[in-house]
C-alpha positions as CSV (number, residue, x, y, z in Angstrom):
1,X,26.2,4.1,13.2
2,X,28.0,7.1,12.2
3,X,28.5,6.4,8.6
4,X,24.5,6.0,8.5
5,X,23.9,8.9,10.5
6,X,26.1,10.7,8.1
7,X,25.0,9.2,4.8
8,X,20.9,9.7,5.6
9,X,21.9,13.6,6.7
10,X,23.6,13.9,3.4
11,X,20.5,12.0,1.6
12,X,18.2,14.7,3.2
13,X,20.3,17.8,2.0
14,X,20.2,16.5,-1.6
15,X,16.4,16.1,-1.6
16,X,15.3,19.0,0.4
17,X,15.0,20.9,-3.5
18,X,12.9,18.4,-4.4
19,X,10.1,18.5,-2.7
20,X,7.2,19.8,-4.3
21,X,5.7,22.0,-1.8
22,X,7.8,25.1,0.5
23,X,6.4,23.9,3.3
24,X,7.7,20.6,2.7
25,X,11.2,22.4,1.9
26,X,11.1,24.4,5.1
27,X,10.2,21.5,7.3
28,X,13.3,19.0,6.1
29,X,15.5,21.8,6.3
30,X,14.3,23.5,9.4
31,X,13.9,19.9,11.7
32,X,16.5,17.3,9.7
33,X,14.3,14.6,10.4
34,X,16.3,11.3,9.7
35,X,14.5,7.6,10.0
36,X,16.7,5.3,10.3
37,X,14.7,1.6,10.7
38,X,15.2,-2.1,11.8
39,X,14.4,-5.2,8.6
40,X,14.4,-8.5,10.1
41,X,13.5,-8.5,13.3
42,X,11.3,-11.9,12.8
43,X,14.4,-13.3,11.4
44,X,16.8,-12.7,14.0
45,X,14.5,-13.7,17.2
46,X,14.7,-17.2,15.6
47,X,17.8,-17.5,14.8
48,X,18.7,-16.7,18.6
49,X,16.0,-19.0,19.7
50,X,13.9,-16.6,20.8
51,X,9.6,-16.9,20.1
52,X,8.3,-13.9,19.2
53,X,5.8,-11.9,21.2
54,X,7.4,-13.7,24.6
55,X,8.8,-12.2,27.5
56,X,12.0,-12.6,26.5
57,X,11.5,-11.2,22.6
58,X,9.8,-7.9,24.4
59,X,13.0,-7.6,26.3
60,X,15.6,-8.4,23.9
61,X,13.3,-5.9,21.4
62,X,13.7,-3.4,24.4
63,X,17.4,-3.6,24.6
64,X,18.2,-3.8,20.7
65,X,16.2,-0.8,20.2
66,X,17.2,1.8,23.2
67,X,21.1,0.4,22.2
68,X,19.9,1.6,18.4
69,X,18.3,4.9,19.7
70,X,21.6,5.6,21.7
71,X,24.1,5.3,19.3
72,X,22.1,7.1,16.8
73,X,21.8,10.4,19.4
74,X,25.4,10.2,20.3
75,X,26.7,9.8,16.6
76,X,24.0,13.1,15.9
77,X,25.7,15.0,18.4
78,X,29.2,14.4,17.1
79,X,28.2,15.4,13.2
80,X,26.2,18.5,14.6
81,X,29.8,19.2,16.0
82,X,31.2,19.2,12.4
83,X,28.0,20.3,10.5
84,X,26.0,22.4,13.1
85,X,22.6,21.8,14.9
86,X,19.5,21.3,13.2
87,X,18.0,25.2,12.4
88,X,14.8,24.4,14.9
89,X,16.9,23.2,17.7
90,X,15.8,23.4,21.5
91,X,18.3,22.4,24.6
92,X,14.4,21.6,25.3
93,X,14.8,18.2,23.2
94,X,17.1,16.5,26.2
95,X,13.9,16.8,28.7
96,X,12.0,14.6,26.1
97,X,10.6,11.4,28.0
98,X,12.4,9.3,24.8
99,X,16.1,11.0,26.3
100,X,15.2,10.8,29.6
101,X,14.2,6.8,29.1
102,X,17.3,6.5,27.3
103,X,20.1,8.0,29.1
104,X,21.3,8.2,32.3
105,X,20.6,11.9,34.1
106,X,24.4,12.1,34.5
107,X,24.7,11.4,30.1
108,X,21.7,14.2,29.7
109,X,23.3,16.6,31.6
110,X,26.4,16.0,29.8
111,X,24.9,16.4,26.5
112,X,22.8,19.3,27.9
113,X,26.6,21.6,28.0
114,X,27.4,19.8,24.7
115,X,24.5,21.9,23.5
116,X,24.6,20.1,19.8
117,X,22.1,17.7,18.1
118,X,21.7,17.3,14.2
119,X,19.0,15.8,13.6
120,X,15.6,16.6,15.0
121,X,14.6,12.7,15.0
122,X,16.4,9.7,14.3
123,X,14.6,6.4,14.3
124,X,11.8,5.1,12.1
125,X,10.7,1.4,11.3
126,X,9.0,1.3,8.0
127,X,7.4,-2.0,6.6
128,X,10.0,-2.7,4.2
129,X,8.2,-4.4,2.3
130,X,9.9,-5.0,-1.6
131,X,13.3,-4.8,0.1
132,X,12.6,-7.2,2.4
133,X,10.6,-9.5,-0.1
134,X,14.0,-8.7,-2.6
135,X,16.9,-9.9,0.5
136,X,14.1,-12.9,1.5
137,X,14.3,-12.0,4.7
138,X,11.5,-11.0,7.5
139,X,10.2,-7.2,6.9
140,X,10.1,-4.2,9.2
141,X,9.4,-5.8,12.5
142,X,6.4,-7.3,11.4
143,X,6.8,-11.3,12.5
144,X,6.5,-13.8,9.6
145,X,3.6,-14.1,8.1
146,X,3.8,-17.7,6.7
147,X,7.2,-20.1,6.9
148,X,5.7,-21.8,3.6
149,X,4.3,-21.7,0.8
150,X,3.4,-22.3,-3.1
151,X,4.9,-20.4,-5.6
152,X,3.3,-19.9,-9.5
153,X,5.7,-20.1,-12.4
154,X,5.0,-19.7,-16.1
155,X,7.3,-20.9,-18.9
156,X,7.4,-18.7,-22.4
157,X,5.1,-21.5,-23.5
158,X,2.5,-21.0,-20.9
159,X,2.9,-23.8,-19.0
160,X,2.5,-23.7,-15.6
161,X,4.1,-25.0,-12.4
162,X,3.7,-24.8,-8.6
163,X,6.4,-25.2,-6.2
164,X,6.8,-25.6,-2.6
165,X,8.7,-23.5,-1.1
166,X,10.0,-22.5,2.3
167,X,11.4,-19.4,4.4
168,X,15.3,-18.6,3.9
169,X,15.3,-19.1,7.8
170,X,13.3,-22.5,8.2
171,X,15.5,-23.5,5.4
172,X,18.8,-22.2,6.8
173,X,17.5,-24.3,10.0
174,X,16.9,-27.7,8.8
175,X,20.2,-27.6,6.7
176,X,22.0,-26.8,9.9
177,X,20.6,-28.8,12.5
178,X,19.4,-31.7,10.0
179,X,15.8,-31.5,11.9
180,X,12.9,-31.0,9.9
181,X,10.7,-30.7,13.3
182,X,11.0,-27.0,14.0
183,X,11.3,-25.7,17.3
184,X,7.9,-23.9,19.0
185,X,10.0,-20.3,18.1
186,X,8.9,-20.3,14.8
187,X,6.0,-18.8,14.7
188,X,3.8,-16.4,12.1
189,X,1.5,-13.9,12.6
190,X,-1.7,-15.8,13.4
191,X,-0.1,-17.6,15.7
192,X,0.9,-14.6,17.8
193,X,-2.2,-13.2,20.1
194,X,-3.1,-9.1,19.8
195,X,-2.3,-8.6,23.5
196,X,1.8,-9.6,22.9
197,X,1.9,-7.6,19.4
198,X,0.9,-4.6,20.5
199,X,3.2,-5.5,23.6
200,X,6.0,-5.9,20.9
201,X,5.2,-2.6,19.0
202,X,5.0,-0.8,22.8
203,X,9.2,-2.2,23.1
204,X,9.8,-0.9,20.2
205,X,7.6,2.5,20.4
206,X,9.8,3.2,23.7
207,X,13.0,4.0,22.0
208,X,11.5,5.3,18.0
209,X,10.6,8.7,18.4
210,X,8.9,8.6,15.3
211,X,6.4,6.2,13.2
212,X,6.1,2.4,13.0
213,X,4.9,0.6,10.7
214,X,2.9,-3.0,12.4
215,X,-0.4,-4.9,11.4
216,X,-2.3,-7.3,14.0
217,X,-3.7,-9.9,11.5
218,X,-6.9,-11.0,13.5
219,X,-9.4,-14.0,12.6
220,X,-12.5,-13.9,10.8
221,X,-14.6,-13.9,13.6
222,X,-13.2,-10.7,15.6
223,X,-16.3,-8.5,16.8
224,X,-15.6,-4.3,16.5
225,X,-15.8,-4.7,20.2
226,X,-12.5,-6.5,20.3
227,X,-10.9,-4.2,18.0
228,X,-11.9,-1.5,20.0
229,X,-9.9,-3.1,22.8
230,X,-7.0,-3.5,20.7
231,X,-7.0,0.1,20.3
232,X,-7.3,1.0,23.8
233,X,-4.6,-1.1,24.9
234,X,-2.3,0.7,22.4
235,X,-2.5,3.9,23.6
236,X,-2.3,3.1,26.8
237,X,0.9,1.5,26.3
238,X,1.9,4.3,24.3
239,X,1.9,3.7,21.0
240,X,1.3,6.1,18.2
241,X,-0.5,4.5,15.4
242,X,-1.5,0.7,15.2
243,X,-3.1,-0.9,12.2
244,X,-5.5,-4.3,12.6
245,X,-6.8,-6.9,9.6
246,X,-9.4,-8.7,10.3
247,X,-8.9,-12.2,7.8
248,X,-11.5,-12.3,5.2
249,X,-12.3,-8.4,5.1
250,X,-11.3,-7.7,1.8
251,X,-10.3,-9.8,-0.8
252,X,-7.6,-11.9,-0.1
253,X,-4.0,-11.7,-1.5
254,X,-3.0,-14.9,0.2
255,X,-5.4,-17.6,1.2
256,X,-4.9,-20.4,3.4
257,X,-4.8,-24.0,2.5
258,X,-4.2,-26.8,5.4
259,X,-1.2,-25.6,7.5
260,X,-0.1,-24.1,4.0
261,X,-0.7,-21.2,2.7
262,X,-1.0,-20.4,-1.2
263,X,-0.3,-16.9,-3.1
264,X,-2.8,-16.2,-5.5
265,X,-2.1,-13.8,-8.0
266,X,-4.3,-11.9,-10.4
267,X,-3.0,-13.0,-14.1
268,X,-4.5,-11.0,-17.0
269,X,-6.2,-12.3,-19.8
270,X,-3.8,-12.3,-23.1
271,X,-5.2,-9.8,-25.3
272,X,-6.4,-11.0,-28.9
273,X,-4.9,-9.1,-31.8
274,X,-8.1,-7.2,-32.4
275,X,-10.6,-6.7,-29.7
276,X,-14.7,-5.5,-30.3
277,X,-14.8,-2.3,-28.8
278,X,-17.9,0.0,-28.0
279,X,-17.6,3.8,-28.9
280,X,-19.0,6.0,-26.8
281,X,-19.1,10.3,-27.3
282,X,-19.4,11.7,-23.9
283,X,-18.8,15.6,-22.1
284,X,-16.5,16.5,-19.6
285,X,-16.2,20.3,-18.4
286,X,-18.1,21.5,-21.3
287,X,-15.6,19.6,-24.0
288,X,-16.5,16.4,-25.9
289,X,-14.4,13.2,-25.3
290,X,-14.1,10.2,-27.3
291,X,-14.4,7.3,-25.0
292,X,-13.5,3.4,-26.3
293,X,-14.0,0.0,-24.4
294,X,-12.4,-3.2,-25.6
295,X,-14.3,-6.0,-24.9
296,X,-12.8,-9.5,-24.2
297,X,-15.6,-12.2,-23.4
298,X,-18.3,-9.4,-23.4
299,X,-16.6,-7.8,-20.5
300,X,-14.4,-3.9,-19.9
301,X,-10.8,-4.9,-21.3
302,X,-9.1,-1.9,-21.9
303,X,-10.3,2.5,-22.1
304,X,-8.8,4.9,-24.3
305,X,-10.0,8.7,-23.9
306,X,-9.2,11.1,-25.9
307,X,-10.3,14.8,-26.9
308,X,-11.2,15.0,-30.8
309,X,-9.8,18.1,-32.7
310,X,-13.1,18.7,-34.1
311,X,-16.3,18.8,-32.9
312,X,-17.7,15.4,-34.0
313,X,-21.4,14.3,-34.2
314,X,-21.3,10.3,-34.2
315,X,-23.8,8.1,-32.3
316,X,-22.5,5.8,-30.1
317,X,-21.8,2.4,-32.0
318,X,-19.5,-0.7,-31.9
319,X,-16.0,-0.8,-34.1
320,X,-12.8,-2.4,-33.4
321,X,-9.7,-1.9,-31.8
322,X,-6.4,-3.6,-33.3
323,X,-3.1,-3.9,-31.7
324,X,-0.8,-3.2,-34.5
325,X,2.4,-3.7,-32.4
326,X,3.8,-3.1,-28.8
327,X,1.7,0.3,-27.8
328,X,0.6,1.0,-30.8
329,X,-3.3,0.9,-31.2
330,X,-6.1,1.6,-34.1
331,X,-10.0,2.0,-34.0
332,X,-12.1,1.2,-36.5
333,X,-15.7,0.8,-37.5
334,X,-18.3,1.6,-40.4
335,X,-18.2,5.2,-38.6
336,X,-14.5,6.4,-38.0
337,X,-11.0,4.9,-38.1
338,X,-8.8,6.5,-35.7
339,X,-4.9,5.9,-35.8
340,X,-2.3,5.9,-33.3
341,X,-4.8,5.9,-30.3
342,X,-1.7,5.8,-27.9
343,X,-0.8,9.3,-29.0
344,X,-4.7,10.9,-29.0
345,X,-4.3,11.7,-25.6
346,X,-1.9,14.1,-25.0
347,X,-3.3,15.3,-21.3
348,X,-0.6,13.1,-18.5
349,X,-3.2,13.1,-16.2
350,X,-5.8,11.9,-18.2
351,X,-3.7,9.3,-19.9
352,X,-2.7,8.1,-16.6
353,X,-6.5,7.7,-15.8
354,X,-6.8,5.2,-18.9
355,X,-4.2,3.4,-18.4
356,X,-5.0,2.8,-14.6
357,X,-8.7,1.8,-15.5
358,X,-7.0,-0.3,-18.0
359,X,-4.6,-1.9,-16.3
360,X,-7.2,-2.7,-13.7
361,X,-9.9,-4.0,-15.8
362,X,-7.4,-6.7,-17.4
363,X,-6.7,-8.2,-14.0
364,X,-10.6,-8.4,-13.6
365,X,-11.0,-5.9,-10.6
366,X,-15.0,-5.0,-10.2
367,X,-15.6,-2.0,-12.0
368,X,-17.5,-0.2,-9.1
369,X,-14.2,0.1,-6.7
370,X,-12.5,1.5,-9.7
371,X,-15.3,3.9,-10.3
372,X,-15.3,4.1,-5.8
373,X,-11.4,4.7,-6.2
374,X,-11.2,7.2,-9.1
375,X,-13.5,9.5,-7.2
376,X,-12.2,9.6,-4.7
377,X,-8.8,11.0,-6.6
378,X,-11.6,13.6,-8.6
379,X,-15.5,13.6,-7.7
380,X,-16.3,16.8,-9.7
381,X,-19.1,15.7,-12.0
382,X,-18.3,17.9,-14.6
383,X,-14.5,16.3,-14.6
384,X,-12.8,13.9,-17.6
385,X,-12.3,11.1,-15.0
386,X,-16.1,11.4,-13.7
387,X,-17.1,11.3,-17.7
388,X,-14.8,8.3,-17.4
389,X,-16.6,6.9,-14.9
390,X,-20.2,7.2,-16.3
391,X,-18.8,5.5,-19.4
392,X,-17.6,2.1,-17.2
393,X,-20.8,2.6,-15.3
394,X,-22.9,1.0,-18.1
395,X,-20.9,-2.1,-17.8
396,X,-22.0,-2.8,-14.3
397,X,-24.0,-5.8,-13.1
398,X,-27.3,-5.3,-11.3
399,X,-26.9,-4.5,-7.4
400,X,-29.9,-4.5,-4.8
401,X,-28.7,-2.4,-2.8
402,X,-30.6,-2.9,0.6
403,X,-32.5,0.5,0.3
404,X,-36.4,0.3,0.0
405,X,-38.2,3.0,-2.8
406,X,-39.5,6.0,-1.1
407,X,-42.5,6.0,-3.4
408,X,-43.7,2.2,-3.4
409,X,-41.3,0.5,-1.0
410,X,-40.0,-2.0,-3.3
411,X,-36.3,-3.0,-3.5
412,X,-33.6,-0.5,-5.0
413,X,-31.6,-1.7,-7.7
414,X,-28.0,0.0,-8.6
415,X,-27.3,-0.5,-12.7
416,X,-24.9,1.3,-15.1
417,X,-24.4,4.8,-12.0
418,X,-28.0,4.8,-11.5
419,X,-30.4,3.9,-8.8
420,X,-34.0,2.6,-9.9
421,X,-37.3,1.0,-8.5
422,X,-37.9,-2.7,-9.3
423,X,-41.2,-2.2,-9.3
424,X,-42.3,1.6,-10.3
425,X,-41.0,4.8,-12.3
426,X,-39.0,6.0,-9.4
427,X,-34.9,6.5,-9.9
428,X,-32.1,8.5,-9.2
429,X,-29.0,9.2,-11.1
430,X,-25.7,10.1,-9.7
């Protein structure tokens, strides 16, 4: 524990200058907040025989994490000895309810003369997500969420294949024991009810005096006043965040077939050499912007946006777009030809916009949550991503939305940003 105690202290001084705001600066080096975390928990329950979410899981989570907690303090102490306290230090810090559950009163009163701590807080579990996926092992202290499932490869010819696949640790398990029946202690996250996750998370929330990261996956048919109960029961047990999904709220990233469950991934379309592209001349903040839509199967494939040099006076009209070579783009139609569209925007934020809306469109995401998400990121109307916005807003399908017209009390229909009467003159832009 000391090396990792040492290592994240030294991390922190190196990034303290890179922080963007002073605030920020002031508060890393002012409080030395270190988090160090646990990666799979799930994992390890198992592999000791242990089901987790039981009895014995929340006390073996108990123990692991006040042992953690402890050694972490101690080893803080001893390189504050070498390297000082943290700047914002209080001898209040060893009345905290985490020290008092921790140590003994004789240990706080010991540390209490020591009079030395380094690190303002120590602990932190984080979802670990990409480094668990990366090791194959259980993330954060989330349990598993599936112990199989099918796996999508494509060859350079485009063929593809699906695999079966299994969990390092069920497979680890059958090539030990030679059983293929596994024991009732591997579990996933469906399996486990919401009263003994958040009775998990509490174990854990005893000895991290910082954040956690945990979601309650829930089923389909979960009312709010459940959730509400979920949340209730957190805080009285003490926890300080919680996160629930409810299955089938959003789109789903992993669907369930059977007792199997299969990833589905988003694959985009490959895009033809030359694609039919729509130009469109729009404003933003009192400046024209060139605005161009490829088109692949009548649909929003890709968005360039671009200021012109000059002041141009073209209506909008249809042209093409022809990929030349990797990143390297050119418009054309009985109107304009315009070169090296990758380099006509020279604005990084407004690129970035592009290439988002892009890279969003081609994996067929429904253009009004990208329009929803961009403004949320900039909802002045008079702003390049807004004109952005408008532009993709003439690609979108019909929507009742619900609402009745205030004039004739017909249905409300959403098309291309604007809100009109099925049945009279009445509408309303946004």
């Amino acid at each position: 524990m000391s090396y990792i105690i040492q290592a994240m202290d030294d991390v922190l001084e190196e990034n303290i200058e890179n922080h963007a705001l002073e605030q920020q600066r002031e508060m890393a080096w002012k409080y030395r907040n270190i988090g160090i975390g646990i990666m799979g928990l799930a994992d390890a329950l198992i592999k000791v025989g242990i089901k987790y979410g039981s009895k014995e899981a929340i006390a073996t989570t108990s123990s692991l994490m006040r042992h953690i907690f402890r050694s972490a303090v101690i080893e803080s102490i001893n390189l504050a000895k070498i390297r000082g306290n943290f700047p914002g230090y209080d001898p209040k810090v060893w009345d905290s309810t985490i020290i008092q559950n921790a140590f003994s009163q004789d240990e706080v009163t010991a540390f209490k003369k020591i009079n030395h701590l380094r690190n303002c807080s120590l602990l932190s579990i984080a979802p670990t997500g990409s480094i668990g996926t990366m090791l194959n092992i259980s993330t954060g202290c989330e349990p598993e969420f599936m112990l199989s499932y099918k796996r999508r490869t494509e060859s350079l010819n485009g063929k593809e294949t699906w695999y079966d696949v299994e969990i390092p640790v069920v497979k680890e398990y059958k090539e030990v024991t030679g059983d293929v029946k596994l024991p009732n202690y591997f579990v996933t996250a469906e399996q486990i009810s919401w009263e003994n996750r958040v009775a998990m998370q509490a174990a854990l929330q005893e000895f991290v005096d910082t954040a956690i990261s945990s979601t309650v996956n829930l089923p389909a048919n979960t009312t709010p006043k459940d959730i509400k109960g979920i949340y209730i029961k957190a805080w009285e047990q003490g926890l300080k965040g919680i996160t629930v999904y409810v299955d089938g709220s959003r789109d789903a990233i992993l669907s369930a077939n059977g007792n199997k469950k299969e990833v589905k991934t988003t694959v985009a379309k490959k895009r033809p050499k030359e694609l039919e592209a729509d130009f469109h001349l729009v404003k933003a903040n009192g400046e024209q912007f060139i605005v161009l839509v490829g088109l692949l199967d009548n649909k929003p494939y890709e968005v360039f946006a671009f200021k012109p040099n000059l002041q141009v006076n073209l209506p909008n009209h249809k042209g093409i777009i022809t990929k030349e070579s990797k990143m390297h783009y050119r418009f054309a139609s009985d109107n304009v030809v315009i070169p090296e569209l990758e380099l006509a925007n020279i604005n990084v934020e407004e690129r970035a916009t592009t290439l988002y809306a892009s890279m969003l469109l081609r994996h067929n995401v429904d253009i009004k949550y990208i329009i929803k998400t961009a403004k949320k990121v900039n909802s002045n109307i008079t702003s390049f991503t807004s004109a952005v916005c408008r532009v993709l807003s003439k690609y979108m399908a019909k929507e009742i939305t619900g609402e009745k017209c205030p004039e004739c009390g017909a249905d409300i229909i959403k098309e291309g940003g604007c809100e009109h009467c099925s049945q009279c003159e009445w509408s309303k832009c946004e």
